[in-house]
VMD Tcl script that builds the backbone (N, CA, C; Angstrom):
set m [mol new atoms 102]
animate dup $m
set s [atomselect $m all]
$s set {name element resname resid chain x y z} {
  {N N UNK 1 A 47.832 32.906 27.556}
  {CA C UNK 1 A 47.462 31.549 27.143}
  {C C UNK 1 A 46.849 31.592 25.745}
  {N N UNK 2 A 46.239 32.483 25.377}
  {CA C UNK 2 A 45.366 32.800 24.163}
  {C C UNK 2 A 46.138 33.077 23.067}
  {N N UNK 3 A 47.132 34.137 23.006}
  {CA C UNK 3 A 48.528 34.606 22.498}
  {C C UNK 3 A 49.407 33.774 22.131}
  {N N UNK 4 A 49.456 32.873 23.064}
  {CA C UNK 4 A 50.614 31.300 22.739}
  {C C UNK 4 A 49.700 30.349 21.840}
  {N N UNK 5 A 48.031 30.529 22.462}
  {CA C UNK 5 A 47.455 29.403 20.755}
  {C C UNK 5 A 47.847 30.460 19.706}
  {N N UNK 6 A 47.103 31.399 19.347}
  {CA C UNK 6 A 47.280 32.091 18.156}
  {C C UNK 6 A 48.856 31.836 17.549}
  {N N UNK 7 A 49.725 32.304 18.596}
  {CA C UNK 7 A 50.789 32.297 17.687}
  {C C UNK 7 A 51.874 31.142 17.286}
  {N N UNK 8 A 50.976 29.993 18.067}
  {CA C UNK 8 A 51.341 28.662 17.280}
  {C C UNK 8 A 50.286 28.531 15.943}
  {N N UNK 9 A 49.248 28.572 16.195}
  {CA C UNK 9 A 48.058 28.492 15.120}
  {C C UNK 9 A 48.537 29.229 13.787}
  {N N UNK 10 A 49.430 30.333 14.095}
  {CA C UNK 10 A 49.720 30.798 12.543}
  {C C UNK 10 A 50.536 30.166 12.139}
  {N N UNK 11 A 51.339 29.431 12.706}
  {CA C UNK 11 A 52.178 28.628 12.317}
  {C C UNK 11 A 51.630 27.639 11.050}
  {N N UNK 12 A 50.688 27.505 11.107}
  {CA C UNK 12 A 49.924 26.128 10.876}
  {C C UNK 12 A 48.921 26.178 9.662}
  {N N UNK 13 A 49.011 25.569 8.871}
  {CA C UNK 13 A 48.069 25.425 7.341}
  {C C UNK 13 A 46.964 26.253 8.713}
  {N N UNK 14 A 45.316 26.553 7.162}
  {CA C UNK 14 A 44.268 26.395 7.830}
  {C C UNK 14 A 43.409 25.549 8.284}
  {N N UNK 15 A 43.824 24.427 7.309}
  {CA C UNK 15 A 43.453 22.934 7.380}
  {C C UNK 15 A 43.903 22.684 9.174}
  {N N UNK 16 A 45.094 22.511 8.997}
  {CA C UNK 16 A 45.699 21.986 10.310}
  {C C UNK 16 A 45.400 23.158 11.823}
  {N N UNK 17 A 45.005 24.141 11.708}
  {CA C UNK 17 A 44.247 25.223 12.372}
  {C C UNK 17 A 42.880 24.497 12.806}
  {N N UNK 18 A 42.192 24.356 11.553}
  {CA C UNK 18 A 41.020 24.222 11.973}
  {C C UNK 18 A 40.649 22.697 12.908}
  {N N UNK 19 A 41.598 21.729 12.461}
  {CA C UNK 19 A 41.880 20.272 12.807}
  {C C UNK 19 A 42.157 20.701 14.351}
  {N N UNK 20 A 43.137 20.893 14.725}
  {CA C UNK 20 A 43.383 21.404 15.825}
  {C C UNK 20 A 42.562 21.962 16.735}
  {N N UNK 21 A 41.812 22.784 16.334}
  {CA C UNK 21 A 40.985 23.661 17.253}
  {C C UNK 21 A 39.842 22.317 17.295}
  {N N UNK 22 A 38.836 21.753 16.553}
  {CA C UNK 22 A 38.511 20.638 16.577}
  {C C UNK 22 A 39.056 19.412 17.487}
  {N N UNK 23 A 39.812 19.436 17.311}
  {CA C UNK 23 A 40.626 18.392 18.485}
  {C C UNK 23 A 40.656 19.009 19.948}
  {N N UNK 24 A 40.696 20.037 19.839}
  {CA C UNK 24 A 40.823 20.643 21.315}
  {C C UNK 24 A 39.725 20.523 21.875}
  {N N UNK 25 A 38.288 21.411 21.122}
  {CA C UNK 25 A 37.368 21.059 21.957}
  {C C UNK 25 A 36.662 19.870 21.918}
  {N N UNK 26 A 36.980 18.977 21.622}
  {CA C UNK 26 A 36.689 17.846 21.373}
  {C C UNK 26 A 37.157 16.613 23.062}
  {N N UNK 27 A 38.323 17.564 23.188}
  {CA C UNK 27 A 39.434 17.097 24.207}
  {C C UNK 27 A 38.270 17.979 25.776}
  {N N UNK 28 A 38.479 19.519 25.617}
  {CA C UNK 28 A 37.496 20.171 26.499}
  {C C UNK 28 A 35.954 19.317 26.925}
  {N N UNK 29 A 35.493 18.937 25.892}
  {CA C UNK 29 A 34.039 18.587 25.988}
  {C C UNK 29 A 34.010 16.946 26.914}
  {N N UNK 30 A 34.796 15.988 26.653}
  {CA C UNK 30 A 35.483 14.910 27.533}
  {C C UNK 30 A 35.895 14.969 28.656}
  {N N UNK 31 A 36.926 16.280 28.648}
  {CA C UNK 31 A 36.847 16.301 30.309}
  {C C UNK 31 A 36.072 17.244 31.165}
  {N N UNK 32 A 35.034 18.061 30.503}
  {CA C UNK 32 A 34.290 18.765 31.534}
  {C C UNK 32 A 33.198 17.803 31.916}
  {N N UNK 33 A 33.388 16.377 30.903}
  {CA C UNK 33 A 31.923 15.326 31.308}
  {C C UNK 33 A 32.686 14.585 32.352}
  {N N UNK 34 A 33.524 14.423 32.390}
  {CA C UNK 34 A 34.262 13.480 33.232}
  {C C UNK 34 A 34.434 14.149 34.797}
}
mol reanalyze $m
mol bondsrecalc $m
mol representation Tube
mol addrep $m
């Protein structure tokens, strides 16, 4: 699971890396309140 982010993530500006990872836990933090 970790392997499949990374090796989409290189895919990806660092901009859009870092956006992403931001969005994710952003997404995590919503549903562990829920």
């Amino acid at each position: 699971r970790l392997k499949n982010f990374r090796a989409v993530a290189t895919r990806y500006d660092k901009r859009a890396y870092i956006f992403l990872g931001t969005v994710t836990l952003a997404a995590l933090v919503i549903w562990l309140r829920t």
